[in-house]
KOLGU-4560 file (N, C-alpha, C; in nm, 3 decimals, padded with zeros to 5 digits):
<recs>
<n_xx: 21.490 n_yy: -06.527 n_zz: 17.553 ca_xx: 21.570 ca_yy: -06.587 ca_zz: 17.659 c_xx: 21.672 c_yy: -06.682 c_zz: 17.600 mol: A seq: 1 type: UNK>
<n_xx: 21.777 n_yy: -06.670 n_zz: 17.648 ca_xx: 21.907 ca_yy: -06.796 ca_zz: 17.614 c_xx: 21.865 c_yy: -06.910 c_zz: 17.670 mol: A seq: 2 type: UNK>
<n_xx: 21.893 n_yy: -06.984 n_zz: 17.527 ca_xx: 21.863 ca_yy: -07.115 ca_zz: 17.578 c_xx: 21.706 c_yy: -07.164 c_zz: 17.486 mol: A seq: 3 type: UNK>
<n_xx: 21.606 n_yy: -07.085 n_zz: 17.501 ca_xx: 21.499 ca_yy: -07.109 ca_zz: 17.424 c_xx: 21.511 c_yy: -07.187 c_zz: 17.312 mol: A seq: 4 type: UNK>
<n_xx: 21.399 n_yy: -07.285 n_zz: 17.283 ca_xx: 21.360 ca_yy: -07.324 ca_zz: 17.174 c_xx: 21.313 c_yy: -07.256 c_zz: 17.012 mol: A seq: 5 type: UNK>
<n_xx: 21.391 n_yy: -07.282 n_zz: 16.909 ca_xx: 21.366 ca_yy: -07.196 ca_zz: 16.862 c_xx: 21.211 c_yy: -07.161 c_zz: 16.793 mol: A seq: 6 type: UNK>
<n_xx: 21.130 n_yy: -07.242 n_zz: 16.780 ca_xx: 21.024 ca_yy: -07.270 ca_zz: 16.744 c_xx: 20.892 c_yy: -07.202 c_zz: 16.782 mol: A seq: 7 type: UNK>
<n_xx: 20.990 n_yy: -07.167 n_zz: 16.931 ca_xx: 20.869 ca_yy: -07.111 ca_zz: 17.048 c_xx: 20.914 c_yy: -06.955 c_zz: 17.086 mol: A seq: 8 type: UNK>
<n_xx: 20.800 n_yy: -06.887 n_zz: 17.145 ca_xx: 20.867 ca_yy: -06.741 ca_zz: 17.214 c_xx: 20.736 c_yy: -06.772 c_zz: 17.287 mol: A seq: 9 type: UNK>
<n_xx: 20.770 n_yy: -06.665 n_zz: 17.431 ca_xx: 20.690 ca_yy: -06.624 ca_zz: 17.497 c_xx: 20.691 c_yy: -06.482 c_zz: 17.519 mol: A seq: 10 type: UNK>
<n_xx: 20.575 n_yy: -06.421 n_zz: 17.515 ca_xx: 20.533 ca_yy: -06.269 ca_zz: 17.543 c_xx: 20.431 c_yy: -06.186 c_zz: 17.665 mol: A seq: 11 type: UNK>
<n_xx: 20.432 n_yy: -06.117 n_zz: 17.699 ca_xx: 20.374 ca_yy: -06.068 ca_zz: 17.780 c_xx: 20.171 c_yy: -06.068 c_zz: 17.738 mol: A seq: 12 type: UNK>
<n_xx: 20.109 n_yy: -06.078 n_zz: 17.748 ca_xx: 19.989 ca_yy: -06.080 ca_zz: 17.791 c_xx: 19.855 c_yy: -05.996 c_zz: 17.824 mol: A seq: 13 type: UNK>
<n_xx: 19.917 n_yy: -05.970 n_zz: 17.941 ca_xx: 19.818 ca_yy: -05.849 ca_zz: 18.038 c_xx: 19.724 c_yy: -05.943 c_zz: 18.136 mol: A seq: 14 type: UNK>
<n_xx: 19.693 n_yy: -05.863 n_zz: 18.229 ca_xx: 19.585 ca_yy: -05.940 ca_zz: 18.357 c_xx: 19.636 c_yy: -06.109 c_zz: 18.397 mol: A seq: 15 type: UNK>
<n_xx: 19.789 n_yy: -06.083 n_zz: 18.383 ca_xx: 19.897 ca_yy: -06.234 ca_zz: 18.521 c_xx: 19.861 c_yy: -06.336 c_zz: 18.379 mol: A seq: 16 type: UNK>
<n_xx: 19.890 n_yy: -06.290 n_zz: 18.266 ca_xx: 19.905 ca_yy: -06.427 ca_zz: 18.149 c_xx: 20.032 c_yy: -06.402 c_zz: 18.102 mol: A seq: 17 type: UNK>
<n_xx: 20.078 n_yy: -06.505 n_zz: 18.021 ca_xx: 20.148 ca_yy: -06.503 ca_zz: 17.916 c_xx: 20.109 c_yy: -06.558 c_zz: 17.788 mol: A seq: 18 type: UNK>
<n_xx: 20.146 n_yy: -06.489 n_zz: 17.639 ca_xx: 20.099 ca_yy: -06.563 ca_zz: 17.532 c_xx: 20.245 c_yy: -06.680 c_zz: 17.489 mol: A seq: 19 type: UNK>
<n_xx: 20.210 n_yy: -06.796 n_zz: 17.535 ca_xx: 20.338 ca_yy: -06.866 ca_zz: 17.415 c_xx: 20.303 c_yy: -06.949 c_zz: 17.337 mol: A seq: 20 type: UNK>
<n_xx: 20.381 n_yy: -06.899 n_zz: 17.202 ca_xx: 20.394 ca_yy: -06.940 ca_zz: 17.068 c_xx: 20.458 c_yy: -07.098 c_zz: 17.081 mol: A seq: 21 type: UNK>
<n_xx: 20.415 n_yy: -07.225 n_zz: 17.031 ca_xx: 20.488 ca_yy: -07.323 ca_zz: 17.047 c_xx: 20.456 c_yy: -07.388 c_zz: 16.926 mol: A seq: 22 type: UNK>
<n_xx: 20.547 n_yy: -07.429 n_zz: 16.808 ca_xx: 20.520 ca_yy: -07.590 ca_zz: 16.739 c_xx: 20.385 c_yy: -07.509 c_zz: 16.629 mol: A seq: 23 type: UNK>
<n_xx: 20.393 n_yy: -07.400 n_zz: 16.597 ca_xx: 20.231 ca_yy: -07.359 ca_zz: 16.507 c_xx: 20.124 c_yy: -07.359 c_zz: 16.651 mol: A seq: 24 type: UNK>
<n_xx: 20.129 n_yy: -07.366 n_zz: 16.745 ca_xx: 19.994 ca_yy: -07.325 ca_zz: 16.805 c_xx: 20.023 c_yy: -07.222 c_zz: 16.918 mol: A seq: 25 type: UNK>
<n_xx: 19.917 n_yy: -07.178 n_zz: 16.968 ca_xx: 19.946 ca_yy: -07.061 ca_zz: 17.078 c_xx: 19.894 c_yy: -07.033 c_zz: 17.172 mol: A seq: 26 type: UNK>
<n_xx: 19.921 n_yy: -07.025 n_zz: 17.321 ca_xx: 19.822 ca_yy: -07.098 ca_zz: 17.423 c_xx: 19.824 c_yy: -06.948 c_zz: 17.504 mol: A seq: 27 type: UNK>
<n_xx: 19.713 n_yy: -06.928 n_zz: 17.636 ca_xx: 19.728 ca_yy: -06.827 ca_zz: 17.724 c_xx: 19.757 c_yy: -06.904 c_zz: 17.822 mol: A seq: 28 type: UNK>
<n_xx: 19.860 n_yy: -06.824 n_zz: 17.911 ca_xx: 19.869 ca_yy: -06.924 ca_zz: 18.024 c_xx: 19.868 c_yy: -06.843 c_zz: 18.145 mol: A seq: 29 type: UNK>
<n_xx: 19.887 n_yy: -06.844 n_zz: 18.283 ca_xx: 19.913 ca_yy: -06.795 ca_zz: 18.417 c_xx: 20.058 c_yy: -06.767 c_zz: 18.380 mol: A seq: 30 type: UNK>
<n_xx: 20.114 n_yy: -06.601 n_zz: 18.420 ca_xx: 20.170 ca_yy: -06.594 ca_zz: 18.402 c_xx: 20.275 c_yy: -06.629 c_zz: 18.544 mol: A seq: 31 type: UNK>
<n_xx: 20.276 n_yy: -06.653 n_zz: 18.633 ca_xx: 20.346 ca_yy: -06.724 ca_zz: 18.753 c_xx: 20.294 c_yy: -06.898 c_zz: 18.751 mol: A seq: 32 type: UNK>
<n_xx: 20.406 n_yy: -06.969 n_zz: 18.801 ca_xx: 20.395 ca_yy: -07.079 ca_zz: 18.827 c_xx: 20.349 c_yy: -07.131 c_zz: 18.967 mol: A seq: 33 type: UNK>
<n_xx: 20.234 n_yy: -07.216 n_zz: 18.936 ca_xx: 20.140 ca_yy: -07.234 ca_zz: 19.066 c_xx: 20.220 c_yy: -07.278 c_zz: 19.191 mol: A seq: 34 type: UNK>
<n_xx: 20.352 n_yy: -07.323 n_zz: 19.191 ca_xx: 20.427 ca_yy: -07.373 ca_zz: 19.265 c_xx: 20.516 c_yy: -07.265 c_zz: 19.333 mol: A seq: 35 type: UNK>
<n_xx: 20.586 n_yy: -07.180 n_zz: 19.292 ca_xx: 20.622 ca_yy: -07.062 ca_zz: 19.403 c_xx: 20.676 c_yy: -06.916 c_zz: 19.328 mol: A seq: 36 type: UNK>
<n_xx: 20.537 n_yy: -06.955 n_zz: 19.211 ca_xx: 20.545 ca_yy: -06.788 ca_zz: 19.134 c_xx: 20.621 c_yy: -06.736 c_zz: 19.068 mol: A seq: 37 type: UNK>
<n_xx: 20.715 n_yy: -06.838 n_zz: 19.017 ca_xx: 20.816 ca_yy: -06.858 ca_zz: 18.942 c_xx: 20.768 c_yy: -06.730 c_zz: 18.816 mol: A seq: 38 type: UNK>
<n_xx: 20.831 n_yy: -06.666 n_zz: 18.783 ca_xx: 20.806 ca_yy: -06.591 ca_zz: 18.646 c_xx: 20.840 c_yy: -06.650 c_zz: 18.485 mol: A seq: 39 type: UNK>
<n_xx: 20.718 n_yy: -06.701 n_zz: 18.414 ca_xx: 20.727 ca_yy: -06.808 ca_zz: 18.351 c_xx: 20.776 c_yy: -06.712 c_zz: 18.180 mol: A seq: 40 type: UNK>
<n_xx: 20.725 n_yy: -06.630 n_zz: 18.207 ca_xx: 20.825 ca_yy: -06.468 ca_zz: 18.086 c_xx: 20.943 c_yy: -06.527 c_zz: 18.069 mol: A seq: 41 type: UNK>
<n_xx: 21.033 n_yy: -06.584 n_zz: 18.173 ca_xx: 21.144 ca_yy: -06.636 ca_zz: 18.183 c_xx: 21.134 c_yy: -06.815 c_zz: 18.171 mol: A seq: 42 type: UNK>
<n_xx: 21.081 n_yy: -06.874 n_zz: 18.128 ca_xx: 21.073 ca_yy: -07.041 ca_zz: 18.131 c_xx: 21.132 c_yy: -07.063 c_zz: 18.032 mol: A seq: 43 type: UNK>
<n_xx: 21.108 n_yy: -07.208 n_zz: 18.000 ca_xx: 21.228 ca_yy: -07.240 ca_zz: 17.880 c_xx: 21.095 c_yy: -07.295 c_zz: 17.811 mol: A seq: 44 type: UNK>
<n_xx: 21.061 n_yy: -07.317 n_zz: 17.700 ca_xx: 20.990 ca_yy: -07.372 ca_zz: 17.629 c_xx: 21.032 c_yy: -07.442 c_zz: 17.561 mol: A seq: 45 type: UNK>
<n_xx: 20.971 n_yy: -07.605 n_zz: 17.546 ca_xx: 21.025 ca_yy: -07.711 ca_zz: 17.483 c_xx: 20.882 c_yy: -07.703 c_zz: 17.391 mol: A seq: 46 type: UNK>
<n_xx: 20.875 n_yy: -07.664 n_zz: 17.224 ca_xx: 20.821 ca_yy: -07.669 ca_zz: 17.176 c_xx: 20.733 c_yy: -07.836 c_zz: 17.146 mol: A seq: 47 type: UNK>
<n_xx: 20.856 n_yy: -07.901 n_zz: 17.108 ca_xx: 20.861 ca_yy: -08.021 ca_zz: 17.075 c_xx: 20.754 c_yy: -08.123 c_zz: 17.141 mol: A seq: 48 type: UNK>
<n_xx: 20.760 n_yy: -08.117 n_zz: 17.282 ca_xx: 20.631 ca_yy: -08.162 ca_zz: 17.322 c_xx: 20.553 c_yy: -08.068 c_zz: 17.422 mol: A seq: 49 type: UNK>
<n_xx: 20.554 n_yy: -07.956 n_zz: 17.338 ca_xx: 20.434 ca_yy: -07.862 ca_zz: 17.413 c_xx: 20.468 c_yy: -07.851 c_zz: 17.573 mol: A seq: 50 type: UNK>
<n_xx: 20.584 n_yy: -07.829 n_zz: 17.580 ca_xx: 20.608 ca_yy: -07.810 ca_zz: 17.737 c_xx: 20.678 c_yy: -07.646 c_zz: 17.812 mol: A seq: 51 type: UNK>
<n_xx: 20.632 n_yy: -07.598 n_zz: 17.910 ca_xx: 20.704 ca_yy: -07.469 ca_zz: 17.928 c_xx: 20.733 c_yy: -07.533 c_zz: 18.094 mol: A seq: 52 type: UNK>
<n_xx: 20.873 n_yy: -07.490 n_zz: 18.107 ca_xx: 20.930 ca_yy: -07.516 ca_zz: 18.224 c_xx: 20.986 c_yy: -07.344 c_zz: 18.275 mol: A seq: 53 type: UNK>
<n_xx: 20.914 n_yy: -07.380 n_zz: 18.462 ca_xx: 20.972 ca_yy: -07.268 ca_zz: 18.529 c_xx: 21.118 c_yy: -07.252 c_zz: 18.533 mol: A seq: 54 type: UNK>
<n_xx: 21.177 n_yy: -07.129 n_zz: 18.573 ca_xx: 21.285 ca_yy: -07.087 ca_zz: 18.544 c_xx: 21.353 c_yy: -07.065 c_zz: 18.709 mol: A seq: 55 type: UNK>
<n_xx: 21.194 n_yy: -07.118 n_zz: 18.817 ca_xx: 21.299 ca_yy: -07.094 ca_zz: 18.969 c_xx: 21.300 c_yy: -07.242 c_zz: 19.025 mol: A seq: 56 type: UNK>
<n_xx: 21.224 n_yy: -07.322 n_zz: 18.986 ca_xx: 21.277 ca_yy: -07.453 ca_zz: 19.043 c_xx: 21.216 c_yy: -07.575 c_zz: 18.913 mol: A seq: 57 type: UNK>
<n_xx: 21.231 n_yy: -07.530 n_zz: 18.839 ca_xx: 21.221 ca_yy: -07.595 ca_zz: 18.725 c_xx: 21.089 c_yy: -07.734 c_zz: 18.689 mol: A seq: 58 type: UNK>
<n_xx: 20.960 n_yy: -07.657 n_zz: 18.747 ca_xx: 20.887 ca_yy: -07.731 ca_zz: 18.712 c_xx: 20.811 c_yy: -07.749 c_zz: 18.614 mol: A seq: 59 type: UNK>
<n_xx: 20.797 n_yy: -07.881 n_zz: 18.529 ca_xx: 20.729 ca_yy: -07.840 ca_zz: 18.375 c_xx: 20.546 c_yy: -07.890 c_zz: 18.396 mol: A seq: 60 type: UNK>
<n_xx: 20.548 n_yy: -07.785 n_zz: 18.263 ca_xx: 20.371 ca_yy: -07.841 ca_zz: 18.288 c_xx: 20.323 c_yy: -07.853 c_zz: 18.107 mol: A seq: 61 type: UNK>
<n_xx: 20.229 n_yy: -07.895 n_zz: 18.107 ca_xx: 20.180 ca_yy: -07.918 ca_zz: 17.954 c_xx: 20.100 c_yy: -07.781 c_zz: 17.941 mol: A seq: 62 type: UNK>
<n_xx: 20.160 n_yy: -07.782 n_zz: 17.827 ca_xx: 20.082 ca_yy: -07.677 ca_zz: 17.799 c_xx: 19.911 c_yy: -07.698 c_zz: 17.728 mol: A seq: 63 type: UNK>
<n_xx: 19.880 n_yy: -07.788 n_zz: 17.690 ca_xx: 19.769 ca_yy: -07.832 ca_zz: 17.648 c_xx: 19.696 c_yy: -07.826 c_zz: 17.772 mol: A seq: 64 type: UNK>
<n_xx: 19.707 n_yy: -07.923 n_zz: 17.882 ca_xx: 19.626 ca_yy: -07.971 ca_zz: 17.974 c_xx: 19.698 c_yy: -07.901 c_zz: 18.136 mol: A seq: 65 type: UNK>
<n_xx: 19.805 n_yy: -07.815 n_zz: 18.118 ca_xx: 19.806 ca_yy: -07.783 ca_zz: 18.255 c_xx: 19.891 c_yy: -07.852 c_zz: 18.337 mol: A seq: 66 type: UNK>
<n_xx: 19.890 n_yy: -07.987 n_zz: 18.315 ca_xx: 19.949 ca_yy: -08.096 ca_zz: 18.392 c_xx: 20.094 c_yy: -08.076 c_zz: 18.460 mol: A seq: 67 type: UNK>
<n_xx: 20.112 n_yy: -08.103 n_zz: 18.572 ca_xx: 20.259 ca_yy: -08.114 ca_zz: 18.606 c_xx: 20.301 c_yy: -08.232 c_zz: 18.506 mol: A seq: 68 type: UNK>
<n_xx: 20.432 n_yy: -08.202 n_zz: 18.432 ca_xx: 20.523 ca_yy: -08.358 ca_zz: 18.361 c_xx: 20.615 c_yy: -08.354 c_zz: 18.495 mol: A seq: 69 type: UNK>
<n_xx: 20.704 n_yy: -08.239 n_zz: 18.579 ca_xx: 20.786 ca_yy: -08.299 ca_zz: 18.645 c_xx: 20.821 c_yy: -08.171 c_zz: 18.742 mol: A seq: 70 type: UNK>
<n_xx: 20.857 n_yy: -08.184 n_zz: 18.894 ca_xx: 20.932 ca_yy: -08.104 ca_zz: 18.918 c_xx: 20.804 c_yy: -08.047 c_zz: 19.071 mol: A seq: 71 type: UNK>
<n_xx: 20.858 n_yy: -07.993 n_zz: 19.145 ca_xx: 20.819 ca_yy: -07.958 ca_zz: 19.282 c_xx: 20.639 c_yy: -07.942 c_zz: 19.297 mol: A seq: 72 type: UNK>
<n_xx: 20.611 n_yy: -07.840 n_zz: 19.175 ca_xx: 20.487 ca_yy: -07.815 ca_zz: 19.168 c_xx: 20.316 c_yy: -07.933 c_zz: 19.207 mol: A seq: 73 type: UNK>
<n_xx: 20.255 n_yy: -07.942 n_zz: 19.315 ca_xx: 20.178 ca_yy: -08.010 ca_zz: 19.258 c_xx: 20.026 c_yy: -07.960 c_zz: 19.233 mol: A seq: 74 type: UNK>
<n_xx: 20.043 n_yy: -07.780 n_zz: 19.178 ca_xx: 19.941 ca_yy: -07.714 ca_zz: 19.131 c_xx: 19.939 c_yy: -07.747 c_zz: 18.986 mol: A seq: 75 type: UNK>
<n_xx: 19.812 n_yy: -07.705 n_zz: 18.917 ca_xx: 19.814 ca_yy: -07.699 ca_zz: 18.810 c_xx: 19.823 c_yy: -07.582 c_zz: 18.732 mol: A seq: 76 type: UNK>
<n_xx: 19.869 n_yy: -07.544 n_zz: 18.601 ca_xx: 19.919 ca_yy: -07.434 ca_zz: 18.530 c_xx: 19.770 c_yy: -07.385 c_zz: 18.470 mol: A seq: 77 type: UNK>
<n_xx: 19.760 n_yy: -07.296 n_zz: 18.519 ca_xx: 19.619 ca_yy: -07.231 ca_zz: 18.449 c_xx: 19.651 c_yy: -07.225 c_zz: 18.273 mol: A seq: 78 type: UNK>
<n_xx: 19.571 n_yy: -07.318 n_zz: 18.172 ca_xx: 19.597 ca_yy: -07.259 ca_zz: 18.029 c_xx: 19.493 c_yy: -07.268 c_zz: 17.961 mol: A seq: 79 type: UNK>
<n_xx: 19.522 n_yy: -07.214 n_zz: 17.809 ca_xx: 19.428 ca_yy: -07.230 ca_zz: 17.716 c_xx: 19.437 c_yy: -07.190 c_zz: 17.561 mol: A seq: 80 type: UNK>
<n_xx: 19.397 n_yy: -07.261 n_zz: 17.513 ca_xx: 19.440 ca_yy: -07.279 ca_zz: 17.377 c_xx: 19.406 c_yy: -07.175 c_zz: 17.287 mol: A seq: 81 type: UNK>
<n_xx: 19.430 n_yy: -07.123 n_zz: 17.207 ca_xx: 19.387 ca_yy: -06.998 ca_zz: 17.168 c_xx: 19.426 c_yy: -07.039 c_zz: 17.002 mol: A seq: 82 type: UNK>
<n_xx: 19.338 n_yy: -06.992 n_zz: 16.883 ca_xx: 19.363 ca_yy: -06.955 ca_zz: 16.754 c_xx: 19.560 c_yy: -06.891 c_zz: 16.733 mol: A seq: 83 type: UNK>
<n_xx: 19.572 n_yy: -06.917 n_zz: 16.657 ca_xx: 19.682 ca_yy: -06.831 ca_zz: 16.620 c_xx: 19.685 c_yy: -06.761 c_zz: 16.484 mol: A seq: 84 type: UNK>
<n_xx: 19.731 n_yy: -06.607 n_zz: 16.498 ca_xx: 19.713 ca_yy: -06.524 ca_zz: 16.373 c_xx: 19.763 c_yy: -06.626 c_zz: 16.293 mol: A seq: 85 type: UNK>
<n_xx: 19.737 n_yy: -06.596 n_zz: 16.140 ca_xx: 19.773 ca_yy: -06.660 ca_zz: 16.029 c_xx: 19.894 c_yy: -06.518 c_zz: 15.982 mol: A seq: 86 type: UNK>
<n_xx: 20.033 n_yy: -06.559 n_zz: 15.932 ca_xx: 20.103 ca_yy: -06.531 ca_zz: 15.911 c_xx: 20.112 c_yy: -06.465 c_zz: 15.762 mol: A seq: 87 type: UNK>
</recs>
């Protein structure tokens, strides 16, 4: 996606996840945003502090803990931390 961080990518999944790559670590997440299903395939990822923001009303969530940081949503982002291949 334009605009992305370069540090980070996000990929498809399977069974409503996404895998994104952020900063050396790599999380599973819901792949819609709990707030109005936003398609997060399309988010912007701010590696830097572990953040993926929706792409329809721009709400961010941590990727560690789920948390809303900002923005309409006041669901939480289904995630989870996962190993990452060694390169």
């Amino acid at each position: 996606m334009k605009g992305r961080d370069a540090a980070a990518c996000v990929e498809p999944a399977g069974e409503g996840r996404v895998r994104v790559n952020a900063a050396g670590r790599c999380f599973l997440v819901a792949a819609t945003c709990p707030h109005r299903d936003g398609l997060l395939l399309y988010g912007y990822v701010n590696a830097a502090k572990l953040r993926i923001t929706c792409p329809l009303h721009r709400s961010s969530f941590d990727l560690v803990t789920g948390a809303v940081v900002v923005g309409p949503s006041d669901g939480v982002l289904e995630t989870e931390e996962l190993p990452c291949p060694s390169t």
